[in-house]
N, CA, C and O atoms as a printed pandas DataFrame, in Angstrom:
     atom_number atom_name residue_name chain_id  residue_number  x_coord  y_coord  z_coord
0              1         N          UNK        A               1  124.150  109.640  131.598
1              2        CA          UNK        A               1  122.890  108.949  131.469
2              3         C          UNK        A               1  123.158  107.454  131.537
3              4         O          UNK        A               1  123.988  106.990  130.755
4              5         N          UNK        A               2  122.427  106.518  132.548
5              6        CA          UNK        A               2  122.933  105.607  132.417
6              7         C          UNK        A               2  121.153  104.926  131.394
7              8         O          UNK        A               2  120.083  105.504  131.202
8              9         N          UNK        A               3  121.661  103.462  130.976
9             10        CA          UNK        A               3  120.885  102.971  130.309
10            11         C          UNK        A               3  120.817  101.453  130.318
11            12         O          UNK        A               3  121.923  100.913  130.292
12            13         N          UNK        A               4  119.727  100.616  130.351
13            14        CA          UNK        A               4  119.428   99.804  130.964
14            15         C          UNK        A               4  118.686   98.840  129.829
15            16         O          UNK        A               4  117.455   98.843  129.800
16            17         N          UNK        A               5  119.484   97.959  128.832
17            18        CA          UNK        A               5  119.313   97.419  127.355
18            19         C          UNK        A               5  119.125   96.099  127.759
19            20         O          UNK        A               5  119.945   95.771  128.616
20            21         N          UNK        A               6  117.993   94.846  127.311
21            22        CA          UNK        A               6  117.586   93.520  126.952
22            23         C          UNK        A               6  119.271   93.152  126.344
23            24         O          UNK        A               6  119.794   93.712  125.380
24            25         N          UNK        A               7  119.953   91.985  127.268
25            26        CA          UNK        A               7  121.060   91.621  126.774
26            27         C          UNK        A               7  121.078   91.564  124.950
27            28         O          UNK        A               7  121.990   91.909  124.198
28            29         N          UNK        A               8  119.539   90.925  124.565
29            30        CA          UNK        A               8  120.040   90.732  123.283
30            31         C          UNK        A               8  119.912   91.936  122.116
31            32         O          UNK        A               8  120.034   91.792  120.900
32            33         N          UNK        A               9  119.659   93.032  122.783
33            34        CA          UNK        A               9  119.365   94.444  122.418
34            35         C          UNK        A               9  120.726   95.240  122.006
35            36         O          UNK        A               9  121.076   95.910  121.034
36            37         N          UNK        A              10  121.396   94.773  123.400
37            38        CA          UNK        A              10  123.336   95.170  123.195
38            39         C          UNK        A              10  123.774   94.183  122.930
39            40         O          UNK        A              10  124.580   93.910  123.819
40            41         N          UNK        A              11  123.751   93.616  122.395
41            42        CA          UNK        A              11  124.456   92.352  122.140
42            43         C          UNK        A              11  124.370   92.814  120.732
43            44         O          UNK        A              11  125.329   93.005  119.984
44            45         N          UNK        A              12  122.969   92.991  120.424
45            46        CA          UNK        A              12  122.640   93.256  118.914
46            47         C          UNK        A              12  123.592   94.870  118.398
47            48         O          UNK        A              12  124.374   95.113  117.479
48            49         N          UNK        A              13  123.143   95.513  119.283
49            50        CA          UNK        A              13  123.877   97.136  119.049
50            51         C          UNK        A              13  125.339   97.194  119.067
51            52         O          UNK        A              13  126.005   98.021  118.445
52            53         N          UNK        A              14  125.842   96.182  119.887
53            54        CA          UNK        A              14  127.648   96.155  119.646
54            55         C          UNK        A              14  128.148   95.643  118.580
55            56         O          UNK        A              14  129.120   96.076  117.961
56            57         N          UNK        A              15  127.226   94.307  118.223
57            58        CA          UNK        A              15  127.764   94.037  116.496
58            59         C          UNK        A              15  127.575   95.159  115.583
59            60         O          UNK        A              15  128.331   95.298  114.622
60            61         N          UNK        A              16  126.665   95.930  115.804
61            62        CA          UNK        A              16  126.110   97.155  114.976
62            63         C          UNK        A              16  127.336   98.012  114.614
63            64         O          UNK        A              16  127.613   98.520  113.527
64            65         N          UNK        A              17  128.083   98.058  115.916
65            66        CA          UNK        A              17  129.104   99.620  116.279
66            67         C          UNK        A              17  130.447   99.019  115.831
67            68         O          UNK        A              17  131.146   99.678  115.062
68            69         N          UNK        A              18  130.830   97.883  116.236
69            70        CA          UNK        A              18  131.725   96.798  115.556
70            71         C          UNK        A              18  131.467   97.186  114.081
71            72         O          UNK        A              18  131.683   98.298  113.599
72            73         N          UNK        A              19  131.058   96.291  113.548
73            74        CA          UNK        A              19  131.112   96.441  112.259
74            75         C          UNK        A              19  130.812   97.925  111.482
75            76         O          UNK        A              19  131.364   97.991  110.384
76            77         N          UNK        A              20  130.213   98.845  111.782
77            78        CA          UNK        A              20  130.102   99.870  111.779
78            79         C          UNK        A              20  131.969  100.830  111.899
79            80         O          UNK        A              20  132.450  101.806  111.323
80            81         N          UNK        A              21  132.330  100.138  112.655
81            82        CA          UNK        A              21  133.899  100.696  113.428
82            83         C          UNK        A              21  133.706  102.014  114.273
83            84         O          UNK        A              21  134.549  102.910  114.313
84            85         N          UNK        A              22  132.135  102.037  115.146
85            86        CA          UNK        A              22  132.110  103.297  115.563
86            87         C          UNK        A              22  132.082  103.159  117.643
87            88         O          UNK        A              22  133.261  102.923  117.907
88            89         N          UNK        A              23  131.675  103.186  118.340
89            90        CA          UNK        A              23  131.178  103.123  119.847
90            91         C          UNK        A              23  130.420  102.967  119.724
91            92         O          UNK        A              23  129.866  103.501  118.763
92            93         N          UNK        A              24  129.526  101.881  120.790
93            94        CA          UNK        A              24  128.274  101.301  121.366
94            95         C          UNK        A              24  127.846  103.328  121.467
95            96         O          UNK        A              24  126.933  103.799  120.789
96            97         N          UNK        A              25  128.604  104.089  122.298
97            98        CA          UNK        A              25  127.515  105.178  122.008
98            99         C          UNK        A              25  127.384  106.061  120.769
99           100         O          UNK        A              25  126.486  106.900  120.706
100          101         N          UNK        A              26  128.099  105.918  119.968
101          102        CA          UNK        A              26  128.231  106.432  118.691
102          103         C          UNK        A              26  126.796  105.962  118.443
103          104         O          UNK        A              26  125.862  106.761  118.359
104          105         N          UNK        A              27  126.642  104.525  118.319
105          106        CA          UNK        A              27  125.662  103.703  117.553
106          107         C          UNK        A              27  124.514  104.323  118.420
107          108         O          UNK        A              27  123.681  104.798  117.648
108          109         N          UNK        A              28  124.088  104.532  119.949
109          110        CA          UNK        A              28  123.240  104.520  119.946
110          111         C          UNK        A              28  122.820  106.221  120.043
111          112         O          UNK        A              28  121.628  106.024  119.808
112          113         N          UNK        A              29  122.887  107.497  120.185
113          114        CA          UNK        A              29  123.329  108.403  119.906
114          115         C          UNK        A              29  122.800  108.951  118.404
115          116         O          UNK        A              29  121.788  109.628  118.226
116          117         N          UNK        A              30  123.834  108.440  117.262
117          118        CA          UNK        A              30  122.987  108.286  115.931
118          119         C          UNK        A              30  121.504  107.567  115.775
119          120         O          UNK        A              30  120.528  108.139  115.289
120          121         N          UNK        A              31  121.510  106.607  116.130
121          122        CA          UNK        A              31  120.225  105.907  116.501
122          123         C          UNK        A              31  118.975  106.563  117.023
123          124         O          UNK        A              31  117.878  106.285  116.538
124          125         N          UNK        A              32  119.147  107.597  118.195
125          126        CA          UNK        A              32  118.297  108.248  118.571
126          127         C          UNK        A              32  118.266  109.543  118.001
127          128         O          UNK        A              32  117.459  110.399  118.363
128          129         N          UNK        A              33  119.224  109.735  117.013
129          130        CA          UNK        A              33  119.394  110.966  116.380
130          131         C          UNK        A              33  118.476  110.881  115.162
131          132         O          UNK        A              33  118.505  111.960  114.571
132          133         N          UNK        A              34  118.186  110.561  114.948
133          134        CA          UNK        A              34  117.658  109.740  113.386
134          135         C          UNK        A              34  115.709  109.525  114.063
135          136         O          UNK        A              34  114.759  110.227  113.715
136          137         N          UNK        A              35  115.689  108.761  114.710
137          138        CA          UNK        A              35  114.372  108.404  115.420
138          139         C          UNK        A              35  113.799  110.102  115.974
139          140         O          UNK        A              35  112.592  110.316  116.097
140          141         N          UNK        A              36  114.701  111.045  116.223
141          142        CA          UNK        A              36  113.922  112.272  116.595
142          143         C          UNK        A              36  113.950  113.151  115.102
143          144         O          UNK        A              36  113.179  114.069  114.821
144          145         N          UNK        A              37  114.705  112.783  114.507
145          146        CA          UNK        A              37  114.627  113.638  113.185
146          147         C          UNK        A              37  113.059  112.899  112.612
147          148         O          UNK        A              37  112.098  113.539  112.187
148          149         N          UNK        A              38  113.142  111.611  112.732
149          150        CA          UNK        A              38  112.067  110.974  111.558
150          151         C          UNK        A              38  110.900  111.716  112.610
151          152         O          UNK        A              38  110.220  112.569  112.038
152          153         N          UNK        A              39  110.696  111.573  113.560
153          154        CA          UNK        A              39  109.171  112.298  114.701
154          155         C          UNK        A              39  109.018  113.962  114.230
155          156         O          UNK        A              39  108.004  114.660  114.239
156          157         N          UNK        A              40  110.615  114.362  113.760
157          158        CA          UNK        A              40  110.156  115.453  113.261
158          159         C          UNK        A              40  109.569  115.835  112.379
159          160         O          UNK        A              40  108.801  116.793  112.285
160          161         N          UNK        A              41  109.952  114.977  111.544
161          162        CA          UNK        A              41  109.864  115.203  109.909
162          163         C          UNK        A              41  108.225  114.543  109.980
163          164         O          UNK        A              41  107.220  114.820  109.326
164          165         N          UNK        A              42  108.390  113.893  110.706
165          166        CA          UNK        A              42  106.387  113.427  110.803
166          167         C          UNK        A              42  105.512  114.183  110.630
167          168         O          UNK        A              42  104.756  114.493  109.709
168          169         N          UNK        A              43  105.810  114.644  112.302
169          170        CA          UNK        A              43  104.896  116.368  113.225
170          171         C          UNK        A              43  104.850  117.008  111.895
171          172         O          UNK        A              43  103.817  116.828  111.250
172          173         N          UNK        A              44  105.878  117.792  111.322
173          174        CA          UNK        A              44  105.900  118.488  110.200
174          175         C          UNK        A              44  105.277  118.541  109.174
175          176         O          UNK        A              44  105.000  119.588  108.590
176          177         N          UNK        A              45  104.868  117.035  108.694
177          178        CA          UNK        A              45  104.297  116.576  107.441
178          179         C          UNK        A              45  102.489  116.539  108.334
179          180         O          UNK        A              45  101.548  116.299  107.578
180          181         N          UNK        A              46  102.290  116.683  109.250
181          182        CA          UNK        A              46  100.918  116.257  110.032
182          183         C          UNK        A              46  100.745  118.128  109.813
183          184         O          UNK        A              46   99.971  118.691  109.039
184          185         N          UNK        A              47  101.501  118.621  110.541
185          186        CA          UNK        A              47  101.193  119.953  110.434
186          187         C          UNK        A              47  100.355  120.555  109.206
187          188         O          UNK        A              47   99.282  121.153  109.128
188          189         N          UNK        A              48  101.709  119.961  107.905
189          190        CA          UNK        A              48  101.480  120.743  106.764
190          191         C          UNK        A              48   99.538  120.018  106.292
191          192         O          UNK        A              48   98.738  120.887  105.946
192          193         N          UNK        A              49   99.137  118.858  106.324
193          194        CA          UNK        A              49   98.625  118.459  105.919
194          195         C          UNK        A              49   97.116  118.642  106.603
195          196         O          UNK        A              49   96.108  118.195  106.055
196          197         N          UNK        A              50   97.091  119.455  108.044
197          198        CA          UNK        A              50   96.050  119.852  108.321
198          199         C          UNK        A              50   96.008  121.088  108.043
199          200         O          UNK        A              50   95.130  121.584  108.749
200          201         N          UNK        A              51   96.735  122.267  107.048
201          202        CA          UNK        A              51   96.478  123.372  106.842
202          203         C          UNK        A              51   96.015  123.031  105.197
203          204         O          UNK        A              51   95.552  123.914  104.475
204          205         N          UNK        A              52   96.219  121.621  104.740
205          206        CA          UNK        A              52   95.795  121.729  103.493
206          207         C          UNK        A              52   94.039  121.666  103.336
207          208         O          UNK        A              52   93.145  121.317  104.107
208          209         N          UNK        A              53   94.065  122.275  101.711
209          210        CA          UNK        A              53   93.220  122.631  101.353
210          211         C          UNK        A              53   92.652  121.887  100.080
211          212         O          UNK        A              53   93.579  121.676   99.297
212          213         N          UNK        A              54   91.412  121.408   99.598
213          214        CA          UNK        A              54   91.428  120.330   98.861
214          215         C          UNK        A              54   91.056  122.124   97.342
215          216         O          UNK        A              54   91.602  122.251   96.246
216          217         N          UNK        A              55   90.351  122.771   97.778
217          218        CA          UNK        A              55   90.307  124.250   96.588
218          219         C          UNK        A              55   91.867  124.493   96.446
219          220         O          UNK        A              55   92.493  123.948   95.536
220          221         N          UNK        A              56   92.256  125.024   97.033
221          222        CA          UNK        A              56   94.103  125.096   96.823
222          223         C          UNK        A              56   94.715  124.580   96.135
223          224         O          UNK        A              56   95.486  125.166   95.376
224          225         N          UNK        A              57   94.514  122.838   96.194
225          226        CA          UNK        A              57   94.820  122.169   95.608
226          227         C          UNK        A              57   93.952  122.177   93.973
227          228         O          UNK        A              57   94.508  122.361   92.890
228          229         N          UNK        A              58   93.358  122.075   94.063
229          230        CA          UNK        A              58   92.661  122.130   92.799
230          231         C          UNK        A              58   92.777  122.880   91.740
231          232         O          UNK        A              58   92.772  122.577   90.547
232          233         N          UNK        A              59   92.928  124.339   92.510
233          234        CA          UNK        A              59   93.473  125.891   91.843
234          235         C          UNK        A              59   94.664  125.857   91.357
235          236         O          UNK        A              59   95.059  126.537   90.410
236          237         N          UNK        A              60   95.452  124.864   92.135
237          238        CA          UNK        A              60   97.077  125.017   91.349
238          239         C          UNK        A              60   97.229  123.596   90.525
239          240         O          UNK        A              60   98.177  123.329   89.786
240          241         N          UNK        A              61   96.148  122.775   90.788
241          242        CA          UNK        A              61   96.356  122.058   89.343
242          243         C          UNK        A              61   95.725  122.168   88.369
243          244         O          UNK        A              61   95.851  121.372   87.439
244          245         N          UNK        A              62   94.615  123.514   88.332
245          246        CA          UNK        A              62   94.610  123.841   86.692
246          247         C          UNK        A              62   95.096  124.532   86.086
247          248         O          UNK        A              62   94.681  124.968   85.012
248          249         N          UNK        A              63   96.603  124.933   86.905
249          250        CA          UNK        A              63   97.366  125.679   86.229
250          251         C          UNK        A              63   98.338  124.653   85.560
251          252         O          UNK        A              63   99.248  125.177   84.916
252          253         N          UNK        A              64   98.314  123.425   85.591
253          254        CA          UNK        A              64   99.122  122.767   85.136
254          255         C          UNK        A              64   98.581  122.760   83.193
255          256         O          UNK        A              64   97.451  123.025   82.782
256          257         N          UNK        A              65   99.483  122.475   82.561
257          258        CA          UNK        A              65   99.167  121.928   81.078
258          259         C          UNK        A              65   98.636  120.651   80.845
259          260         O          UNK        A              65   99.313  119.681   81.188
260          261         N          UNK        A              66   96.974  120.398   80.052
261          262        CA          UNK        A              66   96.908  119.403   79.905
262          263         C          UNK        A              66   97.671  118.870   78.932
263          264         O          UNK        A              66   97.035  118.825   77.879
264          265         N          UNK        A              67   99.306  118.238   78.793
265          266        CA          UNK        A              67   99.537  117.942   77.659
266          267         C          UNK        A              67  100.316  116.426   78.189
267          268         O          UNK        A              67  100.777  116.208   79.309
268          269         N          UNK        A              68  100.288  115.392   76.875
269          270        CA          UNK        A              68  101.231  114.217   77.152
270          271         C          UNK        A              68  102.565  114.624   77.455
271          272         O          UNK        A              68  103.286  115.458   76.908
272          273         N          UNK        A              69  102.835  113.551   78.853
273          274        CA          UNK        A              69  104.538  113.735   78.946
274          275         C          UNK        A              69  105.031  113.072   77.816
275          276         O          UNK        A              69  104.396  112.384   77.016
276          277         N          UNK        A              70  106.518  113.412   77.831
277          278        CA          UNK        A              70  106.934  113.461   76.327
278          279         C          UNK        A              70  107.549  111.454   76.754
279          280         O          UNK        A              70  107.469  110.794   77.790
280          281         N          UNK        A              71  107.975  111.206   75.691
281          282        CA          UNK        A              71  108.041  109.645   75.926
282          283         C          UNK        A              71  109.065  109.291   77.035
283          284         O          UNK        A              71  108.806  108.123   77.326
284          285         N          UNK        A              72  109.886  109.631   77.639
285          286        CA          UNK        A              72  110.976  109.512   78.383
286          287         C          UNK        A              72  110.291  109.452   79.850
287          288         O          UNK        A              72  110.593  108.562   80.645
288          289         N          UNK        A              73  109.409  110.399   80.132
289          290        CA          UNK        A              73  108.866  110.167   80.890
290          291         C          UNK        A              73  107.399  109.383   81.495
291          292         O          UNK        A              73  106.942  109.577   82.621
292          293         N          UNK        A              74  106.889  108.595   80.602
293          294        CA          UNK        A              74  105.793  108.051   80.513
294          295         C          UNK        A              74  106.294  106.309   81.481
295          296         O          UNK        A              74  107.423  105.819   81.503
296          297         N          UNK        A              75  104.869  105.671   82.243
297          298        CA          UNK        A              75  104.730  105.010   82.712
298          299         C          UNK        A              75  104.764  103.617   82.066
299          300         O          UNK        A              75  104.559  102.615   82.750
C-alpha cells in the first residue's frame, strides 16, 4: 500500500515512532488500529442505544434499594 502524507504529517509521525522506538509503520498501523476499534466501539454503543428502552430502564431501576451510599462512597 503505498501512502501519500502532508510533509508535516510524517514529519510529525516519525518523531512519534522515534521516540516511541517503533517504525513509521508500526506507528501508523497501530494508529489505524485504534481509529477502527474506536468506529467500532461507537457503531456498537449506537446499536445498543437504539434498542434501548426508556420502561426497561425504569423496571430495572426499581429494583434498585432506595438506601444512602454508605460514606466512602458519597459525592
Amino acid at each position: 500500500m503505498s501512502l501519500r502524507l502532508p510533509e508535516f504529517l510524517h514529519q510529525s509521525a516519525r518523531e512519534i515512532a522515534d521516540r516511541e522506538n517503533i517504525s513509521l509503520n508500526q506507528l501508523i498501523t497501530l494508529a489505524l488500529a485504534e481509529k477502527l476499534a474506536a468506529r467500532g466501539a461507537e457503531d456498537y454503543l449506537e446499536a445498543r442505544a437504539r434498542r434501548a428502552s426508556q420502561a426497561q430502564f425504569l423496571a430495572a431501576m426499581s429494583k434498585v434499594a432506595q438506601v444512602e451510599p454508605p460514606e466512602y462512597d458519597r459525592l
